[in-house]
C-alpha positions in Angstrom: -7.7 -11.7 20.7 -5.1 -10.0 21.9 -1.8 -8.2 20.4 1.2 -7.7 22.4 3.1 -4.5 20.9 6.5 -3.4 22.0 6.5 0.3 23.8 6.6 3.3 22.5 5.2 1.2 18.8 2.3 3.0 18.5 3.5 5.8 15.9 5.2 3.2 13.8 1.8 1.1 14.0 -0.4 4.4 12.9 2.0 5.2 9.9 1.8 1.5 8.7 -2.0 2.2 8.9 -2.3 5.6 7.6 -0.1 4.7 4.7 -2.0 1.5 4.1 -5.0 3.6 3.6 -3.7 6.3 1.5 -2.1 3.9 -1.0 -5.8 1.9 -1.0 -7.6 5.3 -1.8 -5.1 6.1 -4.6 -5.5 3.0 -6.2 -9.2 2.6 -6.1 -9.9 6.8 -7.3 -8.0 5.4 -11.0 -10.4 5.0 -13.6 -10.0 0.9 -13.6 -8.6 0.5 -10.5 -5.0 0.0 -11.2 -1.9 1.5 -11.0 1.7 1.1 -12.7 4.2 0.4 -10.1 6.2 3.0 -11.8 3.7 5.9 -11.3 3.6 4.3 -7.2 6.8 4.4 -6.6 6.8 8.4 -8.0 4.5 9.2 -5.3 5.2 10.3 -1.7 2.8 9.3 0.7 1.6 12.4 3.1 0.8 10.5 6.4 3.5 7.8 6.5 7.2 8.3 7.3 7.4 4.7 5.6 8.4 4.7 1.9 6.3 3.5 -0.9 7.9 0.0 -1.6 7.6 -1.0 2.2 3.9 0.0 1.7 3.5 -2.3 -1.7 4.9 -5.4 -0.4 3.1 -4.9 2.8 -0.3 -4.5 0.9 0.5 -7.3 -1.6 1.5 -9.5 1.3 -1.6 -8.3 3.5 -4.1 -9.4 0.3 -5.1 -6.0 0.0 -3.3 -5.1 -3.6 -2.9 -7.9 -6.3 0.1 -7.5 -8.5 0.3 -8.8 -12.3 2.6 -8.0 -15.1 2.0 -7.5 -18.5 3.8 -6.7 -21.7 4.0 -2.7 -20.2 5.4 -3.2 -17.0 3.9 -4.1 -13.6 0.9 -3.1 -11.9 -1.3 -3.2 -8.9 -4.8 -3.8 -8.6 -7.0 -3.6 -5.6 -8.3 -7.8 -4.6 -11.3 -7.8 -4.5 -12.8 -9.0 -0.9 
């Protein structure tokens, strides 16, 4: 397989990575495993010059995070594999 990526990419591609992971490590060292998207969106993400919603919607769009809402807001979950 391969991927064509425009020049000069290649930062932009290891921030969306980076930050992919760090938000994944965050979420999976909570006690259940989930997150309120409120306490997300307070945090800053160290290796990314992204922000925190472009890194939500592009887990929950990559199936890495699943998002549900209950009665005290909305949260994030890690899917399971």
């Amino acid at each position: 397989m391969f991927v064509l990526y425009p020049t000069q990419s290649g930062s932009l591609y290891k921030g969306i990575t980076k930050g992919r992971h760090e938000l994944l490590r965050l979420i999976k060292r909570t006690k259940y495993g989930e997150l309120s998207e409120k306490a997300l969106r307070k945090k800053k993400l160290r290796h990314s010059p992204l922000g925190m919603a472009f890194h939500l919607q592009d887990a929950v769009g990559a199936e890495l995070l699943t998002k549900f809402t209950i009665g005290s807001g909305t949260f994030y979950k890690v899917a399971k594999l």
